[in-house]
N, CA, C and O atoms as a GROMACS GRO file, in nm:
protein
  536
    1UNK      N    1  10.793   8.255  13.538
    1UNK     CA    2  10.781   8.227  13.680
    1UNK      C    3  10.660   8.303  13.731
    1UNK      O    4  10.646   8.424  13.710
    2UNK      N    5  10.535   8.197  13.830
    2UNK     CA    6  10.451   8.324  13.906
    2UNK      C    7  10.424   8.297  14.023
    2UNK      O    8  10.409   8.180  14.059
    3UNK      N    9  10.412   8.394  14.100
    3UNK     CA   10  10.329   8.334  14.213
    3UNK      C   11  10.255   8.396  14.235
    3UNK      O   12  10.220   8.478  14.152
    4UNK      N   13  10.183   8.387  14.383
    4UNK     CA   14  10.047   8.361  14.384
    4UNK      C   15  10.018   8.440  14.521
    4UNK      O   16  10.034   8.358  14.612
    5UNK      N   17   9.990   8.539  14.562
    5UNK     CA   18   9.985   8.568  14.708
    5UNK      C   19   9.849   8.592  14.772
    5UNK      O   20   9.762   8.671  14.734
    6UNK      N   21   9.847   8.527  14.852
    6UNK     CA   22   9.698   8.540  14.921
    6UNK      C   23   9.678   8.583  15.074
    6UNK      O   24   9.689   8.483  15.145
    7UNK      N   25   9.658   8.676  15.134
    7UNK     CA   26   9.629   8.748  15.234
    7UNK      C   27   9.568   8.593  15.321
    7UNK      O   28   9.466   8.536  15.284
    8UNK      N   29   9.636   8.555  15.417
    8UNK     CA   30   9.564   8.484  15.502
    8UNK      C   31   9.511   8.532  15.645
    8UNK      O   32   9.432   8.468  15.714
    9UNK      N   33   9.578   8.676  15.686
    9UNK     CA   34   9.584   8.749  15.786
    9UNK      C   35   9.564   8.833  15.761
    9UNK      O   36   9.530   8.854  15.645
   10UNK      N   37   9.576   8.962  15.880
   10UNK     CA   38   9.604   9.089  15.881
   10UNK      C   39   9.770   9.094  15.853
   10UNK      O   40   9.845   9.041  15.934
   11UNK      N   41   9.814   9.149  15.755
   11UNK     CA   42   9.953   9.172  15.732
   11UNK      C   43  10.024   9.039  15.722
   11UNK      O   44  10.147   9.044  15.714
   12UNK      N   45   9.962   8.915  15.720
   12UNK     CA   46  10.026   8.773  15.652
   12UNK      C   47   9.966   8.742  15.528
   12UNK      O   48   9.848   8.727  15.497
   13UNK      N   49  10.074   8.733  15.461
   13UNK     CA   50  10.034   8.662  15.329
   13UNK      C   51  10.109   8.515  15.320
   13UNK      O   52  10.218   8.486  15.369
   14UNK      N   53  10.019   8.431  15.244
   14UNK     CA   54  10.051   8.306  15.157
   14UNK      C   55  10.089   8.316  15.046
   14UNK      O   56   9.999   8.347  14.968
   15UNK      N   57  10.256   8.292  14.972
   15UNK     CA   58  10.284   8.297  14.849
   15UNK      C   59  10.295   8.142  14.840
   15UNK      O   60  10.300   8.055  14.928
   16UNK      N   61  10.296   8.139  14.695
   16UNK     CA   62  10.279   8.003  14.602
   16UNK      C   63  10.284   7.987  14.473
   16UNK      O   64  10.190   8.026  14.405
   17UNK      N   65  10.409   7.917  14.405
   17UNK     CA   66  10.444   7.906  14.346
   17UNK      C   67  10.339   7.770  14.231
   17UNK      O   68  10.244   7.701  14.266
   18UNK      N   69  10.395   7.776  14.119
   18UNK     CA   70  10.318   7.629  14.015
   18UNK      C   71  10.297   7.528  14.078
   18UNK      O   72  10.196   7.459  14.094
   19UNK      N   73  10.478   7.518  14.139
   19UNK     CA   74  10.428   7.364  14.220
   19UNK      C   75  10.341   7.327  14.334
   19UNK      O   76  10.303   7.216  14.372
   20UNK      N   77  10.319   7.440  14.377
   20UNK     CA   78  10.262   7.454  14.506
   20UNK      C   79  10.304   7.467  14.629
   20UNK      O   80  10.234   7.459  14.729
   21UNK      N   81  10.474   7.498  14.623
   21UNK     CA   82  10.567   7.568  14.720
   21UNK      C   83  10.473   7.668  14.798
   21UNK      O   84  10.401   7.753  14.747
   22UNK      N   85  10.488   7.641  14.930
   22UNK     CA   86  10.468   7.771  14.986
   22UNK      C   87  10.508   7.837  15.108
   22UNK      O   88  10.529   7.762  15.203
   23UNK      N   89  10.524   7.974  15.128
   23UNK     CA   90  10.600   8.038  15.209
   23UNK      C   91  10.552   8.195  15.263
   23UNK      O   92  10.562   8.307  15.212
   24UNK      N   93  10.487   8.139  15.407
   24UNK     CA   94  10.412   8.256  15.449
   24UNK      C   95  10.527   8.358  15.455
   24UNK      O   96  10.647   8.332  15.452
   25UNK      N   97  10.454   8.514  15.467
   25UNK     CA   98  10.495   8.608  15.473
   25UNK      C   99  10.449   8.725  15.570
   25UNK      O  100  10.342   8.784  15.555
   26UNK      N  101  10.515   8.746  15.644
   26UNK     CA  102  10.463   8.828  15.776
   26UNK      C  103  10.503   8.966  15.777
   26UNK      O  104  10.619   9.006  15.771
   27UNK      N  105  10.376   9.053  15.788
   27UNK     CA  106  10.423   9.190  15.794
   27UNK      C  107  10.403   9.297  15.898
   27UNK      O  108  10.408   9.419  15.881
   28UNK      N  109  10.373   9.213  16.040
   28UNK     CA  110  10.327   9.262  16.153
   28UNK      C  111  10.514   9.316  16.226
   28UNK      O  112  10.628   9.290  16.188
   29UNK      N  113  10.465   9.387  16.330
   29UNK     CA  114  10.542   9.442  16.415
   29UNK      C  115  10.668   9.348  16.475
   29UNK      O  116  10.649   9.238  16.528
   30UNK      N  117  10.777   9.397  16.462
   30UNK     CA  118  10.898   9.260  16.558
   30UNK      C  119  10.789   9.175  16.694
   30UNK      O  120  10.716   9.097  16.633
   31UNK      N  121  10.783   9.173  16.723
   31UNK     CA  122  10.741   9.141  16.878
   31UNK      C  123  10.616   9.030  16.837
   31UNK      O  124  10.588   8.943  16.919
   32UNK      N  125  10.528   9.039  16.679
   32UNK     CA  126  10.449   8.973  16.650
   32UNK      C  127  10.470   8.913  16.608
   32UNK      O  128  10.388   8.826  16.636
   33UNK      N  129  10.586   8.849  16.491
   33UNK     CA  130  10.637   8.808  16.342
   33UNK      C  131  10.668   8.681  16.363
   33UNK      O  132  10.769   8.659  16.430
   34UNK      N  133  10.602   8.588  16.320
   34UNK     CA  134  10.646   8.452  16.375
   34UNK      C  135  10.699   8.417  16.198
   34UNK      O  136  10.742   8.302  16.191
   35UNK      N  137  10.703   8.476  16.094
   35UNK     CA  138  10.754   8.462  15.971
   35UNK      C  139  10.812   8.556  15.951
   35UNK      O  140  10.799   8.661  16.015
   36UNK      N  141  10.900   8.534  15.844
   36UNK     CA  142  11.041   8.651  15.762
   36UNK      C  143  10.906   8.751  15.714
   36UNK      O  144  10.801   8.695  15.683
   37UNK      N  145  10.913   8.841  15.711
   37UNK     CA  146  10.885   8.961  15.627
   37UNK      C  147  10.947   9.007  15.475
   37UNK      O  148  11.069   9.000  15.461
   38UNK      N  149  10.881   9.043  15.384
   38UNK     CA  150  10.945   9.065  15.264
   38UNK      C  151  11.107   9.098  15.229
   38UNK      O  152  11.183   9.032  15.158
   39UNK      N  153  11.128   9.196  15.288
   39UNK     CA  154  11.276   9.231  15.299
   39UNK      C  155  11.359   9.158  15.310
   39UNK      O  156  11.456   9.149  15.235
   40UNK      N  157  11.318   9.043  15.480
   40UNK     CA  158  11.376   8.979  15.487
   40UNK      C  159  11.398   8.887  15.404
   40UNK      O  160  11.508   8.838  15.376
   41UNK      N  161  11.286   8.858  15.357
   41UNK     CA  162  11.257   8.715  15.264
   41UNK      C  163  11.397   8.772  15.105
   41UNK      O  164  11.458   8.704  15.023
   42UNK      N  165  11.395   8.882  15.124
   42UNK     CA  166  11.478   8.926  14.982
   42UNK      C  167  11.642   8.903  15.021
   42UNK      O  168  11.720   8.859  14.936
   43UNK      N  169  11.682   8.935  15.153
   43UNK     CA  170  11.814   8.882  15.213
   43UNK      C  171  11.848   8.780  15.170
   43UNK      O  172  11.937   8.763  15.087
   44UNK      N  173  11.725   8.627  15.264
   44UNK     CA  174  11.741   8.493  15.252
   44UNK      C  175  11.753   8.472  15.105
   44UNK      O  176  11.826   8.378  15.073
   45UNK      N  177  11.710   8.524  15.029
   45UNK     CA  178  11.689   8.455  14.853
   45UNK      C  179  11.836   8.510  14.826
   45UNK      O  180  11.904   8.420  14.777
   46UNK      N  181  11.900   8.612  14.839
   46UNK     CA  182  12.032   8.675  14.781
   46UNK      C  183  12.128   8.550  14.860
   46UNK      O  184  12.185   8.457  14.802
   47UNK      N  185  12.127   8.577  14.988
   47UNK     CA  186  12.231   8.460  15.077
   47UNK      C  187  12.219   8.291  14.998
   47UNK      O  188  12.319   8.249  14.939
   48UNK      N  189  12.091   8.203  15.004
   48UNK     CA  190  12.093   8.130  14.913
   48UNK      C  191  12.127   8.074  14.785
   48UNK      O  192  12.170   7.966  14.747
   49UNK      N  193  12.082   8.219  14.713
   49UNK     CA  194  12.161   8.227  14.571
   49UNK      C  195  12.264   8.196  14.523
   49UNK      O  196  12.297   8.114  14.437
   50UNK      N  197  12.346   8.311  14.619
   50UNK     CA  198  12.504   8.301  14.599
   50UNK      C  199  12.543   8.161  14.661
   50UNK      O  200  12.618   8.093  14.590
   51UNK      N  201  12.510   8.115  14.766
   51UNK     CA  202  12.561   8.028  14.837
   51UNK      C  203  12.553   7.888  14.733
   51UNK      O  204  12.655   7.827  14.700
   52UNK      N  205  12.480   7.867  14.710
   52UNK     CA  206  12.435   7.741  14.599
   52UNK      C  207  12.591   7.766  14.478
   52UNK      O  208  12.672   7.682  14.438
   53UNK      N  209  12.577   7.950  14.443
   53UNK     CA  210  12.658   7.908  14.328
   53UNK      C  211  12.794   7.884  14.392
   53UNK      O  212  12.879   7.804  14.354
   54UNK      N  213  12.805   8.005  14.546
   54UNK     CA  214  12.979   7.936  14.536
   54UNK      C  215  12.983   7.783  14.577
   54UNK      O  216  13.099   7.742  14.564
   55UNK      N  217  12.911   7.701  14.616
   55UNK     CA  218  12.878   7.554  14.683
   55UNK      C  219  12.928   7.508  14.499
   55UNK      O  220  13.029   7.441  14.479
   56UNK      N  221  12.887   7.532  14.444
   56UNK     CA  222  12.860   7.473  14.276
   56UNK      C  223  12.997   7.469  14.254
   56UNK      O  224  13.076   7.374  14.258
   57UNK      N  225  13.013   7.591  14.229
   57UNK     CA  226  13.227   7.660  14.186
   57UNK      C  227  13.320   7.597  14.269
   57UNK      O  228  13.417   7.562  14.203
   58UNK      N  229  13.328   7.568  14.391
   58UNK     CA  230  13.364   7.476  14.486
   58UNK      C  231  13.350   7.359  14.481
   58UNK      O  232  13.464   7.320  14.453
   59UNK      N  233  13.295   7.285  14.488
   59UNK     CA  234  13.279   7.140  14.413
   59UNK      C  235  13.336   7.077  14.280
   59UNK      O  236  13.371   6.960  14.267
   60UNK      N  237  13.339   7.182  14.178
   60UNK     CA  238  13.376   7.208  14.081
   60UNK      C  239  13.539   7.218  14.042
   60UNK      O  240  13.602   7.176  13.945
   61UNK      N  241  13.570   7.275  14.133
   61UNK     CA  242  13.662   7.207  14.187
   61UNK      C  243  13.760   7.132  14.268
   61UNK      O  244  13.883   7.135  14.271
   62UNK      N  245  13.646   7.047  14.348
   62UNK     CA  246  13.714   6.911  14.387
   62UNK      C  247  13.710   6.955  14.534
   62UNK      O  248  13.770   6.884  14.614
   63UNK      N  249  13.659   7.044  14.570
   63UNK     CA  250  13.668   7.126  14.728
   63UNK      C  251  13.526   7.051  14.820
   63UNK      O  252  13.404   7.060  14.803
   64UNK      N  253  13.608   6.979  14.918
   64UNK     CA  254  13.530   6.937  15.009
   64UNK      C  255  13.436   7.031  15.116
   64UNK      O  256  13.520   7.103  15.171
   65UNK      N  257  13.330   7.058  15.160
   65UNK     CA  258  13.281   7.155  15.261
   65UNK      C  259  13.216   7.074  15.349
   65UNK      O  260  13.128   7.004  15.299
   66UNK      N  261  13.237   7.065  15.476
   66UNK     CA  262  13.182   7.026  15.563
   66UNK      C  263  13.085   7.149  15.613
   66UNK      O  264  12.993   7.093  15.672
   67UNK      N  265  13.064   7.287  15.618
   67UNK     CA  266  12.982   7.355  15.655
   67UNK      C  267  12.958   7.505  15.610
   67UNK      O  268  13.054   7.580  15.592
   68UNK      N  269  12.884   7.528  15.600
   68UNK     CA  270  12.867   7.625  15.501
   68UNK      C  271  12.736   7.755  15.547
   68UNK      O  272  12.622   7.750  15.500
   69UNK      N  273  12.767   7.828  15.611
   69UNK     CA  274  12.734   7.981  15.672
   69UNK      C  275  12.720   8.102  15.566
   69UNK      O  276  12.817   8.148  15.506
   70UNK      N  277  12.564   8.157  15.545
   70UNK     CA  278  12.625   8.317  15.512
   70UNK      C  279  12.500   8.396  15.632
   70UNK      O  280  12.390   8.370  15.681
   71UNK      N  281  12.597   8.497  15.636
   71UNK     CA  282  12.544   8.606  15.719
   71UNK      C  283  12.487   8.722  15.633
   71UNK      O  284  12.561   8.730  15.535
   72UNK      N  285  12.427   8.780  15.629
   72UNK     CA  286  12.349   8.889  15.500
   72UNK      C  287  12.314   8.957  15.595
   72UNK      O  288  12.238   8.904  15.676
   73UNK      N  289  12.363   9.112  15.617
   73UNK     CA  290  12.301   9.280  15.671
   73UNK      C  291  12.306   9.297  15.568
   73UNK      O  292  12.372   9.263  15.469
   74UNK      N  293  12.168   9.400  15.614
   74UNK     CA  294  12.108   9.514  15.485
   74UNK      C  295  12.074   9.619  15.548
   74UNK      O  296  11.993   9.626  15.641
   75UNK      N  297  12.169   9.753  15.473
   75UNK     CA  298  12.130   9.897  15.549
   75UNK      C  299  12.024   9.946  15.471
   75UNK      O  300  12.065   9.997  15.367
   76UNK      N  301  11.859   9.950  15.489
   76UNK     CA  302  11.793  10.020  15.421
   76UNK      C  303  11.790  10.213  15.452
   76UNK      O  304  11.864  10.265  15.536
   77UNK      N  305  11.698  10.288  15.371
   77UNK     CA  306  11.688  10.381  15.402
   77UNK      C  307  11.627  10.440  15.499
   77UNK      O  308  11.574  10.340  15.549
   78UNK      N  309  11.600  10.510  15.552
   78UNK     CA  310  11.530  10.547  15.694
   78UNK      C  311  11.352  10.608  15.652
   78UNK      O  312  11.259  10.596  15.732
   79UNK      N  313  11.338  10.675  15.507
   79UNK     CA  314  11.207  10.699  15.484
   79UNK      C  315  11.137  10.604  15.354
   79UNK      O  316  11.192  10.520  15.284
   80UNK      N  317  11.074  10.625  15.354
   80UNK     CA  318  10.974  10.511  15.242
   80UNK      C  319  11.021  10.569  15.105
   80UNK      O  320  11.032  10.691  15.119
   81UNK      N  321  11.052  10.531  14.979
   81UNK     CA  322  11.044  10.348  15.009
   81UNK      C  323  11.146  10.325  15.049
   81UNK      O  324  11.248  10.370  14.997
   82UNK      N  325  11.145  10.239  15.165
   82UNK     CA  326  11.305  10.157  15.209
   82UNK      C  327  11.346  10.093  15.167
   82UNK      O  328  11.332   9.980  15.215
   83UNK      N  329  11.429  10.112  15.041
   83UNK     CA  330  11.456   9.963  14.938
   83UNK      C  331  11.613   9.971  15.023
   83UNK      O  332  11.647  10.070  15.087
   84UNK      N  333  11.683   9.868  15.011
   84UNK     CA  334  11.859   9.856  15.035
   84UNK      C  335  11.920   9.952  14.988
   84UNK      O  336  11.899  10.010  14.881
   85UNK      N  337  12.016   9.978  15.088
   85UNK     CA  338  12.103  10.050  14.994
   85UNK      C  339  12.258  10.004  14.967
   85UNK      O  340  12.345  10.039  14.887
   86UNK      N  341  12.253   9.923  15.056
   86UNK     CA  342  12.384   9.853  15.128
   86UNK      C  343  12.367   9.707  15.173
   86UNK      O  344  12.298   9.679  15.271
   87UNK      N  345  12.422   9.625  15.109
   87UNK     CA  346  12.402   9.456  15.171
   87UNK      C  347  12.528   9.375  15.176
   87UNK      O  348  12.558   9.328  15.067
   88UNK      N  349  12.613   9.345  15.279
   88UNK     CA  350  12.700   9.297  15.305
   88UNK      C  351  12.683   9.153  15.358
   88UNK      O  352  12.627   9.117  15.462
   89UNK      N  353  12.762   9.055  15.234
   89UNK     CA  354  12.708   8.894  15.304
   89UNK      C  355  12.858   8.866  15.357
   89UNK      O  356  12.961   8.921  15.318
   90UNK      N  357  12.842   8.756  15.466
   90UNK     CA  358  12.948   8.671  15.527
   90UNK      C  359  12.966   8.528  15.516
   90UNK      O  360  12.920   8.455  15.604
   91UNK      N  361  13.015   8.490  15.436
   91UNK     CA  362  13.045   8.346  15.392
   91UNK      C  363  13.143   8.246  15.492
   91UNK      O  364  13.266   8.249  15.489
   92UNK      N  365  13.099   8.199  15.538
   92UNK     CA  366  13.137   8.098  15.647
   92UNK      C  367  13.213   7.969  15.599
   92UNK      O  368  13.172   7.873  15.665
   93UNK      N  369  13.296   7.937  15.519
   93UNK     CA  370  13.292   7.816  15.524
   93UNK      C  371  13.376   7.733  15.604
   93UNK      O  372  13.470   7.797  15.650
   94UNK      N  373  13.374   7.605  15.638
   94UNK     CA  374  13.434   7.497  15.700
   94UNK      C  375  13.457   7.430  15.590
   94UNK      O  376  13.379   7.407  15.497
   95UNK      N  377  13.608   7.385  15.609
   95UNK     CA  378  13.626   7.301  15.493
   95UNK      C  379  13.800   7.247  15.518
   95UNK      O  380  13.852   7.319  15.604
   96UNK      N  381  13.858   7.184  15.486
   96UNK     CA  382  13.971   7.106  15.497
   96UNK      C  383  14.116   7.186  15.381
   96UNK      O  384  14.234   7.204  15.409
   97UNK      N  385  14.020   7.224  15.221
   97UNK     CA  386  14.094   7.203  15.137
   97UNK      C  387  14.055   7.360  15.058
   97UNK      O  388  14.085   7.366  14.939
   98UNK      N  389  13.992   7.480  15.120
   98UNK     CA  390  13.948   7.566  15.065
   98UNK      C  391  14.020   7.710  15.104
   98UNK      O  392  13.968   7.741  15.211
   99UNK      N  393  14.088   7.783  15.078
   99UNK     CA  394  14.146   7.850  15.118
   99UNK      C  395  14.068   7.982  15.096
   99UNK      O  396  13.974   7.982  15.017
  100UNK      N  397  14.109   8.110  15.172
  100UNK     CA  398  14.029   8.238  15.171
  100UNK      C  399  14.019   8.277  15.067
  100UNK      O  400  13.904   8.293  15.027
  101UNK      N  401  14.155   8.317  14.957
  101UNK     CA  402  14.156   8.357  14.836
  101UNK      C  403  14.080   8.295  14.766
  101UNK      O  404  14.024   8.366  14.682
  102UNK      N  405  14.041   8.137  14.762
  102UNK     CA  406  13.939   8.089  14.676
  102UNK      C  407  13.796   8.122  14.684
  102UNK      O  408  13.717   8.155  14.595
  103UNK      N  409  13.779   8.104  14.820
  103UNK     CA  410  13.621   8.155  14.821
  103UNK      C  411  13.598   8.289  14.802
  103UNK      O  412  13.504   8.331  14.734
  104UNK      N  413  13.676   8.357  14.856
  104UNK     CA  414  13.642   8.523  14.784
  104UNK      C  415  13.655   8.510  14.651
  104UNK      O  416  13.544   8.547  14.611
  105UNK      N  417  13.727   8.478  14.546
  105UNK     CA  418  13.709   8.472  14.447
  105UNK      C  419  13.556   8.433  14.415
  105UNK      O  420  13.477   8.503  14.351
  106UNK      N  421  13.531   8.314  14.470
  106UNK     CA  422  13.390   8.260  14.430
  106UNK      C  423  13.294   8.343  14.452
  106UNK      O  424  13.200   8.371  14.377
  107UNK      N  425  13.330   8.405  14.609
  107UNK     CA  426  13.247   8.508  14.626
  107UNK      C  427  13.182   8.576  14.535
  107UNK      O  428  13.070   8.567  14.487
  108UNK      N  429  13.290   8.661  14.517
  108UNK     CA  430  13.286   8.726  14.385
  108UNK      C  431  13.232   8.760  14.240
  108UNK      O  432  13.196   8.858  14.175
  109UNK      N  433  13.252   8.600  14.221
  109UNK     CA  434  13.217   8.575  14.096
  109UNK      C  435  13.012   8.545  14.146
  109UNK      O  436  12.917   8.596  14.086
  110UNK      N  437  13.003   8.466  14.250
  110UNK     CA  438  12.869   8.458  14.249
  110UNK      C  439  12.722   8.593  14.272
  110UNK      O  440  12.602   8.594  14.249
  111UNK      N  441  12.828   8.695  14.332
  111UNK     CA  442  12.750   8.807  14.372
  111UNK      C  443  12.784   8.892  14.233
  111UNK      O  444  12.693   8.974  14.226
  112UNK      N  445  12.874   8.910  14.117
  112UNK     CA  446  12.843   9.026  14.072
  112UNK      C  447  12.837   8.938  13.910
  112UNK      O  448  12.879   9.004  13.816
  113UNK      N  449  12.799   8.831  13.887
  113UNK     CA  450  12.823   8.732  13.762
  113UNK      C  451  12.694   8.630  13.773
  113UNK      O  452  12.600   8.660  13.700
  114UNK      N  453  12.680   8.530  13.844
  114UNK     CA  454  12.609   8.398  13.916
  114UNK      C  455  12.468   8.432  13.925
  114UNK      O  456  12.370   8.398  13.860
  115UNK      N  457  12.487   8.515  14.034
  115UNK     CA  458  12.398   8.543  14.096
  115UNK      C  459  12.230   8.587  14.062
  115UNK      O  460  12.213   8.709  14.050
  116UNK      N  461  12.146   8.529  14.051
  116UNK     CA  462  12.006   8.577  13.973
  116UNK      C  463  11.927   8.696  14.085
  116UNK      O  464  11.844   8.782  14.055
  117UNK      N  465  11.987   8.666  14.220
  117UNK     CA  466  11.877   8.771  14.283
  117UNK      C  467  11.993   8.866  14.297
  117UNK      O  468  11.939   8.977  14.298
  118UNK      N  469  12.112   8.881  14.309
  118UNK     CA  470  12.170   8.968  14.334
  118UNK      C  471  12.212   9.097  14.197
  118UNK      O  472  12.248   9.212  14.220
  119UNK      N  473  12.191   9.024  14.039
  119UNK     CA  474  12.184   9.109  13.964
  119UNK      C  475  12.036   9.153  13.890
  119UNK      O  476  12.027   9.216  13.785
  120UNK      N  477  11.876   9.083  14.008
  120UNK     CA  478  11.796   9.181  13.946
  120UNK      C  479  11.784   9.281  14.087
  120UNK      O  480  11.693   9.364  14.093
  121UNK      N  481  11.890   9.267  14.206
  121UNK     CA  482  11.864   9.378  14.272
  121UNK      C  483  11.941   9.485  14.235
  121UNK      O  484  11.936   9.594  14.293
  122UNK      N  485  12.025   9.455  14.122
  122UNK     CA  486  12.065   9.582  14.056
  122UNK      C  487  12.070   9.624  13.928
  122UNK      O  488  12.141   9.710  13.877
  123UNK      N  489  11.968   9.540  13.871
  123UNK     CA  490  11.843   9.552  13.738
  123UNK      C  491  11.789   9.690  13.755
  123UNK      O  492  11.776   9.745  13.864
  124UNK      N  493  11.759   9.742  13.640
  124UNK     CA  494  11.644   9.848  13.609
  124UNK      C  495  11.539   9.776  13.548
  124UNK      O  496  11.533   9.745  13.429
  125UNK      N  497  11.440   9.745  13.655
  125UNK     CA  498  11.327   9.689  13.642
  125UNK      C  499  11.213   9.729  13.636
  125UNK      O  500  11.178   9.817  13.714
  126UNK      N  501  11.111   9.670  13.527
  126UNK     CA  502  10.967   9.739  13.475
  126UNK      C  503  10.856   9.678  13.488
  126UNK      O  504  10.796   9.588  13.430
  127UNK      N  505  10.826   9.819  13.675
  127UNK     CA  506  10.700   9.713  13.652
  127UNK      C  507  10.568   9.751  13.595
  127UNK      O  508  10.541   9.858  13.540
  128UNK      N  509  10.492   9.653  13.614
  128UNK     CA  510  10.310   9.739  13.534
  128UNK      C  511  10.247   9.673  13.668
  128UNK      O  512  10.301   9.626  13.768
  129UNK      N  513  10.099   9.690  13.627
  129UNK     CA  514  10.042   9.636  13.722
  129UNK      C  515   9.880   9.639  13.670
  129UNK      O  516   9.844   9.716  13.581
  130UNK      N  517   9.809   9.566  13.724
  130UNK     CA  518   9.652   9.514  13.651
  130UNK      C  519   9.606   9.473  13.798
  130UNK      O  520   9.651   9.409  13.893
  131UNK      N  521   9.437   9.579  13.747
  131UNK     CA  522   9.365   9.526  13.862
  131UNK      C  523   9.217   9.504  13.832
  131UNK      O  524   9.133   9.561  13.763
  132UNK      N  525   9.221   9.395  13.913
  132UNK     CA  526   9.070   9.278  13.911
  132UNK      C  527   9.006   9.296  14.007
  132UNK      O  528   9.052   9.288  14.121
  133UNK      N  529   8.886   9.326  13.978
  133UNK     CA  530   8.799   9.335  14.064
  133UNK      C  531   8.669   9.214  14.063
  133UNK      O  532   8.560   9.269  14.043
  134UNK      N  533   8.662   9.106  14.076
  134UNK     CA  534   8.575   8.955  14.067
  134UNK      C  535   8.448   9.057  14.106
  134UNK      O  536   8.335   9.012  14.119
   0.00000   0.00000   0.00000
């Protein structure tokens, strides 16, 4: 997997993927931010994630959803680096035939099993890094 980030601003970047997906990234002040900011952007990808898989596990078995909500807080740290320390999602669903015990289960299973962004946010991960100078 790569992408591609390109400074289109002061503190906005353009990421972009092979296909040519793309999804600005804003790193200006609240009051300026007309895009998610990284962090945020790391919420939305965890909430998605899971959501797809419990949507999957649910279907799977035979479970109708008419609507489908998650809510994602994240307590970061107060000094740099502010990575998470704490992320609590809220799964919303509407549905006819789905009961609480099931979706927490799914829950479950999608945040600590499923889940691709939620187990490399608790990966021991290695990074390197290379620099070009054109």
């Amino acid at each position: 997997m790569k992408i591609i980030a390109k400074q289109v601003a002061d503190e906005i970047f353009e990421a972009a993927n092979d296909n040519g997906n793309t999804v600005r990234v804003d790193m200006r002040k609240r009051e300026d931010k007309i895009n998610l900011s990284p962090t945020e952007l790391v919420l939305s990808a965890l909430a998605s994630c899971a959501g797809v898989d419990i949507a999957v596990m649910l279907k799977k078995r035979k479970k109708s959803i008419q609507g489908f909500a998650i809510e994602t807080d994240g307590t970061r740290r107060e000094e740099a680096p502010k990575y998470f320390t704490k992320i609590h999602c809220k799964f919303i669903v509407t549905s006819p035939d789905v009961t609480v015990e099931e979706l927490q289960k799914s829950a479950g299973l999608a945040l600590e099993k499923y889940c691709s962004v939620a187990s490399s946010l608790k990966a021991e991960i290695t990074f390197s890094a290379e620099v070009i100078r054109p």
